[in-house]
LUMBADO-785263 format. One record per residue (C-alpha): residue number from 1; residue in three letters; x, y, z. Coordinates in nm, 2 decimals, decimal comma. Each point is the difference from the previous one (the first is absolute). Layout:
// LUMBADO-785263
R     n   res        x        y        z
R   NUM   ALA        X        Y        Z
...
//
This chain:
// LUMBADO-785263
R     n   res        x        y        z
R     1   UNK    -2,43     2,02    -1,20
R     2   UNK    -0,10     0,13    -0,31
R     3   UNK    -0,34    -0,12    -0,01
R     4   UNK    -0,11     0,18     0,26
R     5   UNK     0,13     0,36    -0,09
R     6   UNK    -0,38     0,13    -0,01
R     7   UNK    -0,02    -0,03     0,42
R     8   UNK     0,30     0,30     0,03
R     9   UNK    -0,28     0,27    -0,02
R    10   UNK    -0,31    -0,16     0,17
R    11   UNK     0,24    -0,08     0,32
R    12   UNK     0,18     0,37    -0,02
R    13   UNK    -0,43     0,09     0,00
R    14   UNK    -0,03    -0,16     0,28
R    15   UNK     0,25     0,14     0,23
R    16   UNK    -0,12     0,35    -0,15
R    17   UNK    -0,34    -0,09     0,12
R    18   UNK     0,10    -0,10     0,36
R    19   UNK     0,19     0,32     0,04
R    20   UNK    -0,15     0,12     0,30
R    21   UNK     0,22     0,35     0,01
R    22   UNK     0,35    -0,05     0,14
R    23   UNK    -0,05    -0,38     0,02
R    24   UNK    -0,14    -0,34    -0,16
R    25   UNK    -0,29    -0,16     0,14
R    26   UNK     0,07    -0,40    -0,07
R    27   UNK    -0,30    -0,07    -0,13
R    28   UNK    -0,33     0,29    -0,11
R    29   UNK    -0,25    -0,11     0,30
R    30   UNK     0,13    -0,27     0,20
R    31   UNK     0,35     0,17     0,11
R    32   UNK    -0,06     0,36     0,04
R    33   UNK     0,33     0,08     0,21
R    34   UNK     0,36    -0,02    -0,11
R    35   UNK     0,16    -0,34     0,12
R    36   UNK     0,37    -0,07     0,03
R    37   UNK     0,07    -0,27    -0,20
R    38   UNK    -0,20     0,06    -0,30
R    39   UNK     0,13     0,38    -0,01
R    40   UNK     0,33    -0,14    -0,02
R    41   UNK    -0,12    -0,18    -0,32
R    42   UNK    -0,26     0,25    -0,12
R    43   UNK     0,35     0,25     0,00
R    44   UNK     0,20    -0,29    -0,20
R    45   UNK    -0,26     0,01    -0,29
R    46   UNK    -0,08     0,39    -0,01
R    47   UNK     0,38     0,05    -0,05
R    48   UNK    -0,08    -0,14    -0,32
R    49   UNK    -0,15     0,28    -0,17
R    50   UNK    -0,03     0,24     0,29
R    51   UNK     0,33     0,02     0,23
R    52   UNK    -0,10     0,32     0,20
R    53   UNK    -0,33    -0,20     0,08
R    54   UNK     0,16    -0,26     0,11
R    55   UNK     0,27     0,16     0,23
R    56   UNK    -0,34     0,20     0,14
R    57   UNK    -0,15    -0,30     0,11
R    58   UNK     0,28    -0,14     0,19
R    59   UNK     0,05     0,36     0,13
R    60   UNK    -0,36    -0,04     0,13
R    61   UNK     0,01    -0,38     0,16
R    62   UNK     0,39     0,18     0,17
R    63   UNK    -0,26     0,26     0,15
R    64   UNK    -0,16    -0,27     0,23
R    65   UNK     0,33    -0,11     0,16
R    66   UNK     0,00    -0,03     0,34
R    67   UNK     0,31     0,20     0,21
R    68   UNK     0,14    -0,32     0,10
R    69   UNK     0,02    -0,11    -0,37
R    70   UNK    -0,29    -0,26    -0,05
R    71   UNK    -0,17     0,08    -0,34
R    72   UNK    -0,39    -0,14     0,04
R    73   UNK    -0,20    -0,22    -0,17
R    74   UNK    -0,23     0,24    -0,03
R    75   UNK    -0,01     0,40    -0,07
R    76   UNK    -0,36     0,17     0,03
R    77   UNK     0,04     0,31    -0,18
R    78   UNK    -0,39     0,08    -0,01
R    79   UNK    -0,27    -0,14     0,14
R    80   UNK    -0,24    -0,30    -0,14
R    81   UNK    -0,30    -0,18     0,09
R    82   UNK     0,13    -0,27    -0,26
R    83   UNK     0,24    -0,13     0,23
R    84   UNK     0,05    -0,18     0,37
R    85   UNK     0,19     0,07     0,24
R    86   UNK    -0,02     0,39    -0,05
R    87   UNK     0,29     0,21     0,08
R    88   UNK    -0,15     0,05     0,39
R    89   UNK    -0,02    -0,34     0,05
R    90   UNK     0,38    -0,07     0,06
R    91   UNK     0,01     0,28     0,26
R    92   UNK     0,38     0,02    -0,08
R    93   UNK     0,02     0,39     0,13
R    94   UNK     0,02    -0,24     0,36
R    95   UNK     0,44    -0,03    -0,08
R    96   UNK     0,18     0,29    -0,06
R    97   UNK     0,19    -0,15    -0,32
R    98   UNK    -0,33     0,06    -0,21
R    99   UNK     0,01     0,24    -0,26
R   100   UNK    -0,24     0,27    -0,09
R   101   UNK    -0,14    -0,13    -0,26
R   102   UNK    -0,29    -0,29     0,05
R   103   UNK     0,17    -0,39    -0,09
R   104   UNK    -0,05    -0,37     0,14
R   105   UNK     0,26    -0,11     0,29
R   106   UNK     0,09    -0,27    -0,18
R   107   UNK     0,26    -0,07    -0,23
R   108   UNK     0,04    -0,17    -0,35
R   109   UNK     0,24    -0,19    -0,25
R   110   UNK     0,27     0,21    -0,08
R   111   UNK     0,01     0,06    -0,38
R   112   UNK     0,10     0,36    -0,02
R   113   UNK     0,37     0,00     0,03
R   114   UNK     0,01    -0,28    -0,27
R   115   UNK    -0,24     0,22    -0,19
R   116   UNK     0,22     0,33     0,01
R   117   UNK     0,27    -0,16    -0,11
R   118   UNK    -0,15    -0,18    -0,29
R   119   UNK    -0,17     0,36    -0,11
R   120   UNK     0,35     0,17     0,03
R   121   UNK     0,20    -0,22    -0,18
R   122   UNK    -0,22     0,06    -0,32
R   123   UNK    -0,02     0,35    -0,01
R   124   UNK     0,26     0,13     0,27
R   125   UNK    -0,18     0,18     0,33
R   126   UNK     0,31     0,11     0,21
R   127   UNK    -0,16     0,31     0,16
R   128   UNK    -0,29    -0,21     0,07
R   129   UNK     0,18    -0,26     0,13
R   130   UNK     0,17     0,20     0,22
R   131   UNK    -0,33     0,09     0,14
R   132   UNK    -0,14    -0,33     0,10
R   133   UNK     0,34    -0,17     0,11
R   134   UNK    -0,05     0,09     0,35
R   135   UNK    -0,36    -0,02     0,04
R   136   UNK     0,08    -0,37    -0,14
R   137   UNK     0,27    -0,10     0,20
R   138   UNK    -0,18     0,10     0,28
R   139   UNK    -0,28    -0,22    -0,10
R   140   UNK     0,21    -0,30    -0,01
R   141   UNK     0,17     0,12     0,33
R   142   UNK    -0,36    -0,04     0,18
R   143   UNK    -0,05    -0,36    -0,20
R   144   UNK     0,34    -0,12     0,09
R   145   UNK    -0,04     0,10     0,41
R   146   UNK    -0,39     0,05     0,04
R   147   UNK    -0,08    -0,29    -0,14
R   148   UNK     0,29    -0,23     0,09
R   149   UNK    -0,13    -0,21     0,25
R   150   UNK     0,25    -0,27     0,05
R   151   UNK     0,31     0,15    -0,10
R   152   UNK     0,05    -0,16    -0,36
R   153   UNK    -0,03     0,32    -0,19
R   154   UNK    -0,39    -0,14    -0,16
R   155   UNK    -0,27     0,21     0,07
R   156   UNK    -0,30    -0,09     0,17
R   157   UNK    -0,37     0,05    -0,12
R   158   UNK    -0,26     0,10     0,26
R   159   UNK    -0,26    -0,04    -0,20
R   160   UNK    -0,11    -0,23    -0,30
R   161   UNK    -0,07     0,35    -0,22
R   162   UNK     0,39     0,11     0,03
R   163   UNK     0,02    -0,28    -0,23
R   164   UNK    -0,15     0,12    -0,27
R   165   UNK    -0,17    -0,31     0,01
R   166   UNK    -0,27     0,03     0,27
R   167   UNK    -0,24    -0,29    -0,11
R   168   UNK     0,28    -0,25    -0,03
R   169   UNK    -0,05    -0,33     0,09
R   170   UNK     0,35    -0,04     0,16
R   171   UNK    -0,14     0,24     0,26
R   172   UNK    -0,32    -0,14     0,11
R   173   UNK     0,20    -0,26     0,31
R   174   UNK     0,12     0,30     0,13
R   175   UNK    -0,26     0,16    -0,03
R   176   UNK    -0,28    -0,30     0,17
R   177   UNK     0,26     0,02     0,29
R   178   UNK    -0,13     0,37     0,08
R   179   UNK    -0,34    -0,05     0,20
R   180   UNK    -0,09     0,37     0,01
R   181   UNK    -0,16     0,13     0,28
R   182   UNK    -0,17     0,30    -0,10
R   183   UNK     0,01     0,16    -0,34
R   184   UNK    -0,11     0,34    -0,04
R   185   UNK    -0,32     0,11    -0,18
R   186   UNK     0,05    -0,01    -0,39
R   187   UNK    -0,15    -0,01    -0,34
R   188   UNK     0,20    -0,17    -0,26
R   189   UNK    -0,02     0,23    -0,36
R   190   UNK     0,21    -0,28    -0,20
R   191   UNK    -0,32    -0,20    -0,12
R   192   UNK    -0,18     0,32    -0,13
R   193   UNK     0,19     0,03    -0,33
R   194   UNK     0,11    -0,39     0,01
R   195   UNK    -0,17    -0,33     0,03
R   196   UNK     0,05    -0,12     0,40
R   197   UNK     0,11    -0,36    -0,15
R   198   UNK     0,28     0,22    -0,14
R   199   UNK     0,07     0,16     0,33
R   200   UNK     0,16    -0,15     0,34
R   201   UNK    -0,22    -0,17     0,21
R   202   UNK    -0,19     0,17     0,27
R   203   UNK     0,19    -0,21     0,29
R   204   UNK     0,33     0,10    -0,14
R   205   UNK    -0,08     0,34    -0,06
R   206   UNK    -0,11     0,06     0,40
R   207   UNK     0,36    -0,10     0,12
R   208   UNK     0,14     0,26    -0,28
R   209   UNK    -0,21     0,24     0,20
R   210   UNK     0,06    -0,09     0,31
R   211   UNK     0,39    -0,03    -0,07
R   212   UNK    -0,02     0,33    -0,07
R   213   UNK    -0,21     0,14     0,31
R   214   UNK     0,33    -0,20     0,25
R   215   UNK     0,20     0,23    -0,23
R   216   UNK    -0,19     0,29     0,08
R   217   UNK     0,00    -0,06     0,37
R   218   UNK     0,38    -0,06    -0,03
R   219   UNK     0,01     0,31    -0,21
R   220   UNK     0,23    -0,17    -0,21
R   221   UNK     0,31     0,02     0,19
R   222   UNK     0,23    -0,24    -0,22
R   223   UNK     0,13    -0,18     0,32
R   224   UNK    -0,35     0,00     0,17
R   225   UNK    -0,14    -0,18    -0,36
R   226   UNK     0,29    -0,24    -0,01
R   227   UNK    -0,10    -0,11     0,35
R   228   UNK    -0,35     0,00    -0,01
R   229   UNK    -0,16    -0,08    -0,38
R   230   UNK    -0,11    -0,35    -0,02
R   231   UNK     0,09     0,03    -0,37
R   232   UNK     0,38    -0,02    -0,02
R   233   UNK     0,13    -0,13    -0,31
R   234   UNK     0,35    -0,03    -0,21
R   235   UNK    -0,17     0,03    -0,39
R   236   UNK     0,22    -0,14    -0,23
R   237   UNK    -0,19     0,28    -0,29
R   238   UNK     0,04     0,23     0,20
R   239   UNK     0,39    -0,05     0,12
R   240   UNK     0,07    -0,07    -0,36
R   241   UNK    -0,10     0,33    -0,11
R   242   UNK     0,17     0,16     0,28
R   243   UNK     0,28    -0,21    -0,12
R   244   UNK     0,04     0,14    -0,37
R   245   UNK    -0,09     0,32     0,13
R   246   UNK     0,29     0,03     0,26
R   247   UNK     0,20    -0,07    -0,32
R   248   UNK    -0,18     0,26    -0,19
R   249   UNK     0,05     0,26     0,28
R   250   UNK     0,36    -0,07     0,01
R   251   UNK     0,07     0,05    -0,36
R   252   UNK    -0,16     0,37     0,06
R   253   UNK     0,20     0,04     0,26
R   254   UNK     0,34    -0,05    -0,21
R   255   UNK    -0,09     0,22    -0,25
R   256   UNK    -0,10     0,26     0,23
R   257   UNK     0,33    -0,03     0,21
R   258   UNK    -0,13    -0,17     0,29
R   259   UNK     0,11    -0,23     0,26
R   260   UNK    -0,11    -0,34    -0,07
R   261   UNK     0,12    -0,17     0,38
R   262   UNK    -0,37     0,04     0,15
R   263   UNK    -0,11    -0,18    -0,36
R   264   UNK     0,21    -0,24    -0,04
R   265   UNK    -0,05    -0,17     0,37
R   266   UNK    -0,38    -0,01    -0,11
R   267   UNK     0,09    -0,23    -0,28
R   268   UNK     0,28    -0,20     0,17
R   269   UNK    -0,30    -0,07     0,27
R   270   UNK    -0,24    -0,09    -0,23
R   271   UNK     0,19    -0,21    -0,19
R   272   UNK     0,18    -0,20     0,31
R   273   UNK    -0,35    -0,08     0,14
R   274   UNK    -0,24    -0,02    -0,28
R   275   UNK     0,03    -0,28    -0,12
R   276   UNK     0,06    -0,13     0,31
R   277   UNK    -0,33     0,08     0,12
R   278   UNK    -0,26    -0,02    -0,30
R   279   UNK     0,16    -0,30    -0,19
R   280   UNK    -0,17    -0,38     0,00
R   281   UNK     0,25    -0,24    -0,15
R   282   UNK    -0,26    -0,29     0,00
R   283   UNK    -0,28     0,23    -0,19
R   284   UNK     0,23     0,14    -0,21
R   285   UNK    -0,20     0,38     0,08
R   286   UNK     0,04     0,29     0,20
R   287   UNK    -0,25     0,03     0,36
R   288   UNK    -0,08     0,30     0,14
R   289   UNK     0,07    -0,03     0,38
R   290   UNK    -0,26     0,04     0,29
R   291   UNK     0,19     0,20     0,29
R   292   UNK    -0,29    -0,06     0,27
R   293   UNK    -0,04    -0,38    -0,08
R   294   UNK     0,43    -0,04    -0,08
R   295   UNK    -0,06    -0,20    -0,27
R   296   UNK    -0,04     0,03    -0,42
R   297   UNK    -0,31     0,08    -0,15
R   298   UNK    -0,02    -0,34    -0,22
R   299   UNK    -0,24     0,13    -0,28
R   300   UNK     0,17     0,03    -0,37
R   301   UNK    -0,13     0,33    -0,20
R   302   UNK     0,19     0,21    -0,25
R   303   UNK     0,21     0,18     0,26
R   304   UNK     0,22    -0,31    -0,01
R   305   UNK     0,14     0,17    -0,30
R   306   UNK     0,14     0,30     0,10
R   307   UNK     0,32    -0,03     0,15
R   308   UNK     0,06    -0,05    -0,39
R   309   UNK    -0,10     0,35    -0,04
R   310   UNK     0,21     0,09     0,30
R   311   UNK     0,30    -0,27    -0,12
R   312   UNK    -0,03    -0,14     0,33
R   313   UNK     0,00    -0,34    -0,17
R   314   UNK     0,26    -0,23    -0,12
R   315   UNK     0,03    -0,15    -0,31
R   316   UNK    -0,11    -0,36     0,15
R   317   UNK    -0,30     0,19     0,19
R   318   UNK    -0,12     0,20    -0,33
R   319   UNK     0,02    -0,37    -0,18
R   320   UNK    -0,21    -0,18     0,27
R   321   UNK    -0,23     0,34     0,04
R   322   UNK    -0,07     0,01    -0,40
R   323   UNK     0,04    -0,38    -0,08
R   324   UNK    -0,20    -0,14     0,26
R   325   UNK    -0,24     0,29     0,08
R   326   UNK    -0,02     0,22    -0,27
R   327   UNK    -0,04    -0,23    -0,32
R   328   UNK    -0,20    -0,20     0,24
R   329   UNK    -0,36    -0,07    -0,13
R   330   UNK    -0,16    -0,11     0,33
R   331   UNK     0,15     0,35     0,13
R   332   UNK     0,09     0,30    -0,24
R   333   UNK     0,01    -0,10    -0,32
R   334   UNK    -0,35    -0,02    -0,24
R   335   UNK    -0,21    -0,27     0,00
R   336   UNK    -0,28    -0,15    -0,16
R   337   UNK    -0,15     0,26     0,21
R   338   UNK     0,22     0,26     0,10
R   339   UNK     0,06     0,17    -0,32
R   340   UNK     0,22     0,34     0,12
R   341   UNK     0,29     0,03     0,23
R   342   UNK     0,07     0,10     0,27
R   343   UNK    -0,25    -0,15     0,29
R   344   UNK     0,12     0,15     0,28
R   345   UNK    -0,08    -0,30     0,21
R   346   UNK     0,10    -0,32    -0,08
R   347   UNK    -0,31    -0,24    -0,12
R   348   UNK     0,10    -0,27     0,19
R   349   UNK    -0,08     0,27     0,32
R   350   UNK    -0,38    -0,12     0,16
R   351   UNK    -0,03     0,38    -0,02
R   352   UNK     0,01     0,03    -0,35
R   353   UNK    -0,23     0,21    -0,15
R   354   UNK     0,00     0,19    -0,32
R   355   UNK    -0,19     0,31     0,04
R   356   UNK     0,04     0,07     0,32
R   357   UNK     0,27     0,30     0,07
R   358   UNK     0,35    -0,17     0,06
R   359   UNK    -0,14    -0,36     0,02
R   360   UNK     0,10    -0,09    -0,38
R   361   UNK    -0,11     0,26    -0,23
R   362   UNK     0,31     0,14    -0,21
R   363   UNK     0,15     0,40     0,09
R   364   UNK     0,17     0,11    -0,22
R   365   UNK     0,25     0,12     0,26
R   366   UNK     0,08    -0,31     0,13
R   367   UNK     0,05    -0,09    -0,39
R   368   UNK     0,29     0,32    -0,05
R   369   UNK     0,18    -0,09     0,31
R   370   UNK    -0,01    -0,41    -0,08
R   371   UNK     0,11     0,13    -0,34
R   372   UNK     0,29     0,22     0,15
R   373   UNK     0,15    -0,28     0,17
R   374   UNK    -0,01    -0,28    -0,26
R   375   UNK     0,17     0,23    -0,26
R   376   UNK     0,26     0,02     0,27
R   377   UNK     0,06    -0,36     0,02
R   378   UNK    -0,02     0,00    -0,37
R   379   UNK    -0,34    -0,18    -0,04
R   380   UNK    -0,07     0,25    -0,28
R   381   UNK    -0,24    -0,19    -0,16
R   382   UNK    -0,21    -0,06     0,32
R   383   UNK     0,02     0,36     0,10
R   384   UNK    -0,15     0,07    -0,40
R   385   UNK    -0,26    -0,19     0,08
R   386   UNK    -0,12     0,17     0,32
R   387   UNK    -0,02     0,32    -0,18
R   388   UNK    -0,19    -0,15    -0,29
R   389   UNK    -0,26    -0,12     0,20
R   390   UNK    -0,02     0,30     0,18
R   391   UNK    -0,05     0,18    -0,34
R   392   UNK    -0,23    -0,20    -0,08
R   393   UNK    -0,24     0,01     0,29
R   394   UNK     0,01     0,38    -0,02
R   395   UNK    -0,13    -0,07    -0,34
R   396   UNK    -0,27    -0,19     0,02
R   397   UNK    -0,10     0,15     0,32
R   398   UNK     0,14     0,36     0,06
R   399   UNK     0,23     0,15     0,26
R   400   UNK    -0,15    -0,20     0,31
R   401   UNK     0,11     0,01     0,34
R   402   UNK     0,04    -0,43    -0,06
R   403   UNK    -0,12    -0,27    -0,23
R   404   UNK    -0,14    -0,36     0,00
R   405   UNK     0,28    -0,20    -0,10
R   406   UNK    -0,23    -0,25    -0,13
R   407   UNK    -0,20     0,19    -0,27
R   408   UNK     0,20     0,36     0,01
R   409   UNK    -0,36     0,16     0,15
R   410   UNK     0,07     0,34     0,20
R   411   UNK    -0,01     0,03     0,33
R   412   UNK     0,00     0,29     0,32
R   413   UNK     0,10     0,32    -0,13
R   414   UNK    -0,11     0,13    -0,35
R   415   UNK     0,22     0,25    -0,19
R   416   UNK     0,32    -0,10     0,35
R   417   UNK     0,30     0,21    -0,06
R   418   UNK     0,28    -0,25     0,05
R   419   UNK    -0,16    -0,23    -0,27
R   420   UNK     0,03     0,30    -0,26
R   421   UNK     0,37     0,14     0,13
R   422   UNK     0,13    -0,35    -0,02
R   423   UNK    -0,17    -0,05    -0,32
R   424   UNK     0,23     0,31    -0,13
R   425   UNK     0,35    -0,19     0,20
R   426   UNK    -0,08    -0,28    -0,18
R   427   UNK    -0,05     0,19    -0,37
R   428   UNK     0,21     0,24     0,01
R   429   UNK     0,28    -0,11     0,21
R   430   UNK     0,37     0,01    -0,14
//
């Protein structure tokens, strides 16, 4: 990575920049509140030349935790005109679990365990890991039971921005089977700082609205949302990152001295039903599943790839996921056209589209977490090349929230958080 030494300093900048006092905004206008899973990541590349920062921010995202153990999506640690839905919106001071602080009632992917570990074993942490332990198991706890609707072990999504994926296409069936009936009042804030054809559409945007008004009138009771959310979904992202992190979390709690029985019945679960569940032997891919509708969610993006991150996959699934998939040119790989990995939805998808938030353009997340997995499967030089383009399109185009993967141009977010701190994993990473 040696050609790209000279991005070390402008990505630590930008974290410095979005230090909004205690924690890291994901992006200077767009993002002005602290969100889970980019925290996670924002504290992964601030242990690289500030650890106490680092550790600070995941002490601030902990803050947020609700008393049953969910960790939100969101934490609103000041208030912002920037940004919609505000703090009041989510009315979450309706169930008795909600903490002091202001946050979203909704969940996301969880990183943080897999980050915690990754921090400590570079530059040992004990008595901070002995602080977080239990805050994370009983994080897990909540994903494992709150969110288990069917008894596998996989955790359900209530709505498309648990994800971490909102704008997906692989959501938008579930989503066109939700006729809402009355969405409260609203003014979106997402198109002020971003072009709207960047943005989700207005018709998707009004059932993540109203999804979140039934939870709200439910006030978020875990069994009352598993029963009544017309959203219900088994995300195979998302229960590979709970995957690897349930692994994570376990190898904390060995050093620490810790039971692993609760832990290791997590991972048995998973891995008896997983594949089970998400696995299509005559696409060769991974599909979400549709709870409400009891069927898969047939549309191929990039989250096909992660249970190589999580290790979920065989060796005969990693072949047909890379072979036919990956190095495809009608799918993943470049093109005449396509010139960067990774689209996040296939091109062969009717939804395709390049600019537009998860549609195609290329985040660099999805690029360290494809990357993980294929150096786990020993596709070394495939993961070398995901982190070379990523290199490159910060670059040519800065540390942008995502990227064209046809022509590398810069999209969403200017000067976004993750883009920098994973440009630093990917430097300066042993």
């Amino acid at each position: 990575m040696s050609r790209y030494p000279d991005l070390v300093q402008p990505a630590q900048q930008v974290l410095r920049a979005n230090d909004a006092g205690g924690f890291t905004k994901p992006g200077p206008h767009q993002y002005p509140h602290q969100w889970n899973w980019d925290s996670a990541l924002i504290a992964l590349g601030l242990s690289h030349f500030d650890l106490p920062r680092g550790l600070a921010e995941i002490r601030a995202l902990l803050s947020g935790q609700w008393r049953n153990g969910m960790i939100p999506h969101l934490v609103y640690h000041r208030e912002s005109n920037h940004y919609f839905p505000d703090p009041g919106f989510w009315q979450i001071e309706e169930n008795p679990d909600a903490p002091p602080v202001a946050t979203s009632g909704i969940t996301q992917p969880p990183l943080l365990a897999t980050v915690v570990r990754r921090i400590h074993e570079r530059t040992p942490i004990p008595a901070f890991v002995a602080e977080v332990y239990r805050p994370l198991l009983a994080w897990h706890r909540w994903l494992h039971t709150a969110r288990d609707a069917d008894g596998t072990g996989l955790a359900c999504l209530i709505h498309p921005w648990e994800s971490g994926t909102g704008d997906s296409p692989r959501w938008l069936a579930a989503l066109a089977n939700i006729t809402p009936t009355h969405v409260p009042t609203y003014q979106r804030r997402d198109t002020r700082h971003v072009a709207a054809a960047e943005r989700p559409f207005d018709d998707d945007y009004d059932r993540f609205i109203y999804l979140i008004d039934i939870f709200r009138k439910q006030r978020y009771n875990p069994g009352a949302l598993l029963a009544h959310s017309p959203f219900l979904v088994q995300d195979v992202l998302f229960n590979s990152i709970l995957y690897r992190a349930d692994e994570d979390l376990r190898s904390l709690a060995l050093e620490l001295g810790e039971g692993t029985d609760e832990i290791d019945s997590w991972l048995e679960q998973m891995r008896r039903n997983f594949n089970a569940r998400f696995w299509d032997e005559e696409a060769g891919l991974y599909f979400d599943y549709d709870m409400r509708a009891g069927r898969p969610i047939r549309v191929n993006t990039a989250a096909t790839f992660l249970p190589l991150y999580a290790g979920l996959a065989d060796t005969y699934q990693a072949r047909r996921l890379v072979e036919e998939h990956l190095e495809n040119p009608d799918e993943y790989a470049p093109d005449d056209e396509v010139r960067y990995r990774l689209t996040t939805t296939s091109k062969r998808e009717p939804t395709w589209d390049g600019r537009r938030y998860w549609r195609g353009p290329v985040w660099i997340i999805l690029n360290w977490l494809v990357a993980e997995g294929l150096r786990r499967y020993g596709y070394d030089t495939l993961a070398a090349a995901l982190t070379r383009d990523s290199l490159a399109l910060i670059a040519q185009s800065g540390f942008r929230e995502y990227y064209d993967p046809r022509d590398g141009t810069g999209l969403g977010s200017i000067r976004f958080s993750w883009s920098a701190a994973l440009a630093l994993e990917f430097l300066m990473a042993s």
